[in-house]
N, C-alpha and C positions, 0 to 999 in steps of 0.2 A: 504494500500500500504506500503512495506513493505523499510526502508531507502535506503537499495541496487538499490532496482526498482525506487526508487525516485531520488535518484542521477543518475543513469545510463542513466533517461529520461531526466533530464538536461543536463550531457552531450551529448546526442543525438542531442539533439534543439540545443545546442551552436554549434554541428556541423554542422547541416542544416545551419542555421545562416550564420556563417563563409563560409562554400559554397560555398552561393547565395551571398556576399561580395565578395569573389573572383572573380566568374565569372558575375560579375555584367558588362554590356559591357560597354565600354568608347563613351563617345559621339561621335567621329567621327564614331565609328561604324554605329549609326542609321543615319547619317546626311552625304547623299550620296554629297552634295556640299564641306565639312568641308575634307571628307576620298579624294577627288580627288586633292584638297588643298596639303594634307601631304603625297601623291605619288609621287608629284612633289615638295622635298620640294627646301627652298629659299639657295642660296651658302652665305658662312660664308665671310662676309668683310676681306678682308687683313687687318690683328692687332699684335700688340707685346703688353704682358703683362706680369703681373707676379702673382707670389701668394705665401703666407708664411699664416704659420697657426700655432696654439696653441705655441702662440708667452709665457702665462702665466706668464706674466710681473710682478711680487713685488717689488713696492716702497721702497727701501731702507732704508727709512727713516723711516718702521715701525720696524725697528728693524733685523739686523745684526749680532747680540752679543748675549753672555746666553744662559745657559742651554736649554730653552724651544724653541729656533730658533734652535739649532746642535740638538737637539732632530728631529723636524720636517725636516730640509735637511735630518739628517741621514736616513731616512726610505723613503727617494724619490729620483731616478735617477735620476729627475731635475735637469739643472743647476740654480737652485731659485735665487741662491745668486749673480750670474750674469747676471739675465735675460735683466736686465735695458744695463747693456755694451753690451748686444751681441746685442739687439732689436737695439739700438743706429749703431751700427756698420752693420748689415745690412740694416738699412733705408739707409746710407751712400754709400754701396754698389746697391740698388738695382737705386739707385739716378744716379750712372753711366749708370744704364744700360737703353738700345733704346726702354722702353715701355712706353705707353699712359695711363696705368691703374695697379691699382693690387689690388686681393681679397686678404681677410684675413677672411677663416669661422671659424672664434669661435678661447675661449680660450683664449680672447683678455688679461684677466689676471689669475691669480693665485689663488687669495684669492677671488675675485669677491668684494673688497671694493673698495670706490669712491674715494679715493689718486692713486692707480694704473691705473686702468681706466683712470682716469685725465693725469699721465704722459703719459699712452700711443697715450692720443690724441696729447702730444705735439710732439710725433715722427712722427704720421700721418701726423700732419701739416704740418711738412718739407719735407715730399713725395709731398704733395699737394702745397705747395710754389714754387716747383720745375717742376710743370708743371705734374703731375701726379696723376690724381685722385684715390680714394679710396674707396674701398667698401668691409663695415663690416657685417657680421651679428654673433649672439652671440653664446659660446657655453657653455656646461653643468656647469664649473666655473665661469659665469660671470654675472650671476642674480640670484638674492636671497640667496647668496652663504652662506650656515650656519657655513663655516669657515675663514670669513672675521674675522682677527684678527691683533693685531701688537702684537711683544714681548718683552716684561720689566724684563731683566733678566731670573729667572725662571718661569714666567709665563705668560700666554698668552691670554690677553685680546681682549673682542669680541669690533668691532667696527663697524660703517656702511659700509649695501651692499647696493644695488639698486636694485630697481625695475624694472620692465620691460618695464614701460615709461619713466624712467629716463635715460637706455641704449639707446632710441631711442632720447634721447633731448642730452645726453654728445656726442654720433655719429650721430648727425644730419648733421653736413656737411660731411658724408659717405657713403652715400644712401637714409640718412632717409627723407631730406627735400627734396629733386629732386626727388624721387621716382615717375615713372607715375601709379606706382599702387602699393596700402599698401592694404593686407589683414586685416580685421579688428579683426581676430582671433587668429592672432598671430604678430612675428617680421616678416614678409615675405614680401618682395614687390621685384617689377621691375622697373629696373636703362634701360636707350639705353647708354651704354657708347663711342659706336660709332655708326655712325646711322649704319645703317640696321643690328645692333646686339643688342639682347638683352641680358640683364643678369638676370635668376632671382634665388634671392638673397631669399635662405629657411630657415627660425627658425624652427630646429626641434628638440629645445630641452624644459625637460618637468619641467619647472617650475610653470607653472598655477597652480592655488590651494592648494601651498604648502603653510602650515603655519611657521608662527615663525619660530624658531630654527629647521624646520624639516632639516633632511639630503640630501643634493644636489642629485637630482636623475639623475645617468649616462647616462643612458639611453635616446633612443629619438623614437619619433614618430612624426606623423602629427594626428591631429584631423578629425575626418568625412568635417569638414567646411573647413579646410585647403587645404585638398584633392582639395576640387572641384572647390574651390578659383584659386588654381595653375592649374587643367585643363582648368579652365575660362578662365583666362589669356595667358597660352597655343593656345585654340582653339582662339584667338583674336591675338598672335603674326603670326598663320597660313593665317590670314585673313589678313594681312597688310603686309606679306612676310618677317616678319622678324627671321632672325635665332637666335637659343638661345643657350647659354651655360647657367651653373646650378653651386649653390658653395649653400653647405650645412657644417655641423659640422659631423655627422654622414656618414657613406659611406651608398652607396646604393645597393654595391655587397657586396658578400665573397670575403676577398682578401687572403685568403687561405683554404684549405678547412676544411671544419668544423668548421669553424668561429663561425656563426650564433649559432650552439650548443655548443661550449665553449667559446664564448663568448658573449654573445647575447647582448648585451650593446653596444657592440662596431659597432652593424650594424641596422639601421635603421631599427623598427619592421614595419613585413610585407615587408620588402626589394623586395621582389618577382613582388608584385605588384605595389610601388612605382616604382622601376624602367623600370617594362615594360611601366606604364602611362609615363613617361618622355621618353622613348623612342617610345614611339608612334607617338611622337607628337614632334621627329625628336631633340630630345635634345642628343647631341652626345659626349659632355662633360660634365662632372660632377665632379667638384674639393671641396675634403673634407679634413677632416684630424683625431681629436680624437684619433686615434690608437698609434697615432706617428711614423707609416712607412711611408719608400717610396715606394710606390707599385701602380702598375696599374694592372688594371685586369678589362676584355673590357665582358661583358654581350653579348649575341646575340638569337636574335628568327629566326632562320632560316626559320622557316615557313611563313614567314611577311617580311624577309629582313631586319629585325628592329635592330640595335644595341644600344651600347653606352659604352664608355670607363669612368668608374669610377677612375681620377685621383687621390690619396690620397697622400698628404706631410706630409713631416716627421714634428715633433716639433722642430719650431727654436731654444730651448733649451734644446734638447735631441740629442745626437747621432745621424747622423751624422752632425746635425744643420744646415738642407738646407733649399733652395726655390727654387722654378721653376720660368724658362724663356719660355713664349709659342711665336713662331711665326706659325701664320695661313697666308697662302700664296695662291695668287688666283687661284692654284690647286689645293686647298681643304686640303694640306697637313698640320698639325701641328706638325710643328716641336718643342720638348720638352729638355729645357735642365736644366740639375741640377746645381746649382752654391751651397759652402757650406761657412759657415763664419769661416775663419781657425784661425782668429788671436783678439782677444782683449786685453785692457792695462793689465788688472789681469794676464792674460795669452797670453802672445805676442807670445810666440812659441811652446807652448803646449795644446794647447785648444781642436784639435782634437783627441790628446790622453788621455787629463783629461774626457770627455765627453766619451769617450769608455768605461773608465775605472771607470768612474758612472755609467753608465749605466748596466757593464755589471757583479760588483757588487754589484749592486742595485737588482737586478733579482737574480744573488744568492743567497743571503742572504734570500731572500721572497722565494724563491723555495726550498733552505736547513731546513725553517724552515716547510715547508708545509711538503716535503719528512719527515720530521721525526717524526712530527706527527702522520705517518702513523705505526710507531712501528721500522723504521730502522735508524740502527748504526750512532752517528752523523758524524762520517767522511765517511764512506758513504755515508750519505744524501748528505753533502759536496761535494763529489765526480760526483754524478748523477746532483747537481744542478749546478754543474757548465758544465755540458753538456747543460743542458737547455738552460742556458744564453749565450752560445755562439749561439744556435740557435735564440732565441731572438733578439743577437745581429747584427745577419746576414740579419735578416727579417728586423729592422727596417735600414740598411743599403740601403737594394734594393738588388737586381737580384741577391738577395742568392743563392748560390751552394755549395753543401757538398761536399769537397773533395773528388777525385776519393780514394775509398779503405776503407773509413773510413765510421762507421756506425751513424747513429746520435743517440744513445744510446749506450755504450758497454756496454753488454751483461753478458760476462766472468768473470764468480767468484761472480758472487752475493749472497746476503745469500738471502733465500727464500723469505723474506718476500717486500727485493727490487725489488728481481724479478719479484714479484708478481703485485709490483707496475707497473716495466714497462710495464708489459703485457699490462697492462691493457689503460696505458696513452701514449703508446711510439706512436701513430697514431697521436697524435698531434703535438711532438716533429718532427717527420719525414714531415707533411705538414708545419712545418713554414719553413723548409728545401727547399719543392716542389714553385719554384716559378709557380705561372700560368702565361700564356702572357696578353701581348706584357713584353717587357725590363719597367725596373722601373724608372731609371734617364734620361739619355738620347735616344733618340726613335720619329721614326718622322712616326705618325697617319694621314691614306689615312682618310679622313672623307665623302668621298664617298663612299669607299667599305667598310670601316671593318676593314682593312687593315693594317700591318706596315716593318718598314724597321730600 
């Protein structure tokens, strides 16, 4: 047999494989009591909460000063060096506001060492002091992070991260100790944080098995056991009538298109089938974040009736530095609203224009450098990457729209070899453009139809 025919036959089987995983049925399909359960499903409790994510909190204290920290901000649109005032300042703010609970999926910190971690629980606390409980689960920076570091001048020493027991003991009063159900294959369990609602709270990010100093893996998945853990629990909230909402680190749709192919890290692998299981089984929200947009964008199986709005927050420390306020009202409608944090001591009157303005420098710099690798002119490169990052920075905005008139690449006068470039990439620049629906910040979700307004 000859290698071609040998590989060719592997790849065949893996296809089979893959397949028969796909259309593998979900249990309520064989289990006619369980499918007449999730026809009728349970109505969502009247609730107000909130949610804030990839908060990516550093400790100050490991270092501020030297070459090897302006090194490390300079190449990140983070705002790193504030996270601690702005984290501080939105606990304060969300303290005002009329909710009983709030998620936070992942990205609890920055470096993934045990001093940030630590302060971020002492912000938590004061959410939870104030009558507001909290529920965490981690994401791709905050276990086994191989760039936990502090900086000593010019250089930047490794320090401890934690492990993934240890995230569950420093957030134990966050979910982890009241949880009525802990997967035992990963961080996943279920909170009721008001009755007849569940929350269930998904680890799907891929630290197992990683040694030492390996490099933090972006990306997320759930495990074959994971899976069936959360349809368990699934097909058990069906059976006691309770409705569920979902907070994950990873989104579970494209939140524009072509996502999944240029960026596939950024969308929970297998997305397809993850989120039809959760919308099977009547999970009609789902609040992520990692990308660092505001964006919604609602999935639907018309043939089944089945939907679900993938809600994705932007990074508290990124442009435009929001969180949501959700109220669910007992006609099903969730009404969503953005609140952003405008003001800290560092910057009391300029915060949302210094954060733009990292951000949307931070992207061209990474884009001018990438364009001119490709062989063209650097003020060129310059020129087309700062097209980019305006689109960038509209997307991670929300309910991007490209000027009436204006193309989201111009075109005119490029030398060949730019041109050649945009042919080629300009489909991605124009979807970060294309918002999908529903609206991104504010937008009130019929959760019986599908729906919005």
């Amino acid at each position: 047999m000859t290698r071609i025919v040998y590989l060719a036959l592997i790849v065949l089987l893996m296809l089979v494989d893959i397949g028969c995983i796909a259309q593998q049925p979900l249990s309520h399909e064989t289990d006619p009591t369980l499918k007449a359960l999730l026809d009728k499903p349970p109505a969502y409790p009247q609730v107000n909460f909130a949610v804030m994510t990839d908060l990516h909190t550093y400790n100050p204290d490991l270092g501020t000063d030297g070459k090897a920290f302006e090194n490390y901000v300079a190449g990140d649109y983070k705002l790193i060096k504030e996270s601690a005032e702005i984290l501080q300042t939105a606990v304060g703010q969300i303290n005002s506001e009329n909710v009983s609970f709030v998620l936070v999926p992942g990205d609890l910190t920055d470096h993934g060492d045990r001093s940030s971690h630590e302060l971020v629980v002492q912000y938590l606390e004061q959410l939870q002091a104030s009558g507001k409980k909290v529920y965490v689960v981690p994401g791709n920076h905050d276990i086994d992070n191989a760039n936990a570091v502090r900086y000593a001048g010019d250089i930047a020493l490794r320090i401890r991260n934690i492990t993934a027991e240890e995230f569950a003991q420093i957030y134990g009063d966050f979910g982890y100790k009241d949880a009525l159900y802990r997967d035992s294959a990963s961080l996943s369990y279920v909170a009721e944080p008001q009755e007849g609602l569940w929350l269930l709270a998904l680890d799907s990010c891929r630290y197992q098995g990683k040694v030492g100093e390996e490099e933090t893996v972006t990306a997320g998945r759930f495990s074959p056991q994971t899976l069936g853990w959360i349809e368990e629990v699934l097909a058990k909230a069906a059976r006691a009538g309770k409705a569920v909402i979902a907070m994950e680190h990873h989104p579970v749709t494209e939140h524009f298109d072509g996502q999944a192919r240029n960026f596939p890290e950024y969308v929970i692998e297998n997305y397809q089938a993850v989120s039809r299981l959760l919308a099977a089984y009547n999970v009609r929200l789902v609040f992520t974040g990692h990308f660092h947009a505001q964006d919604i964008t609602e999935r639907a199986w018309p043939d089944t009736s089945k939907f679900l709005f993938d809600v994705e927050t932007g990074s508290l420390i990124t442009f435009p530095c929001p969180y949501r306020v959700i109220n669910i009202d007992g006609a099903q409608k969730a009404a969503i609203r953005t609140a952003h944090i405008q003001s800290i001591a560092s910057h009391p009157s300029d915060l949302q224009g210094y954060a733009e303005a990292q951000l949307e420098n931070g992207v061209a710099a990474t884009a001018a450098s990438m364009i001119a690798s490709y062989g063209v002119d650097g003020a060129e490169a310059q020129k087309l990457a700062a097209q980019v990052a305006r689109a960038v920075v509209a997307h991670m905005a929300g309910d991007e729209k490209l000027p009436a008139g204006q193309p989201a690449i111009q075109e005119n006068g490029l030398s060949p070899m730019a041109w050649i470039g945009v042919e080629l990439r300009k489909d991605l620049v124009d979807s970060l453009w294309k918002d999908l629906p529903p609206p991104d910040n504010n937008v009130t979700l019929d959760l019986n139809r599908g729906v919005w307004q």
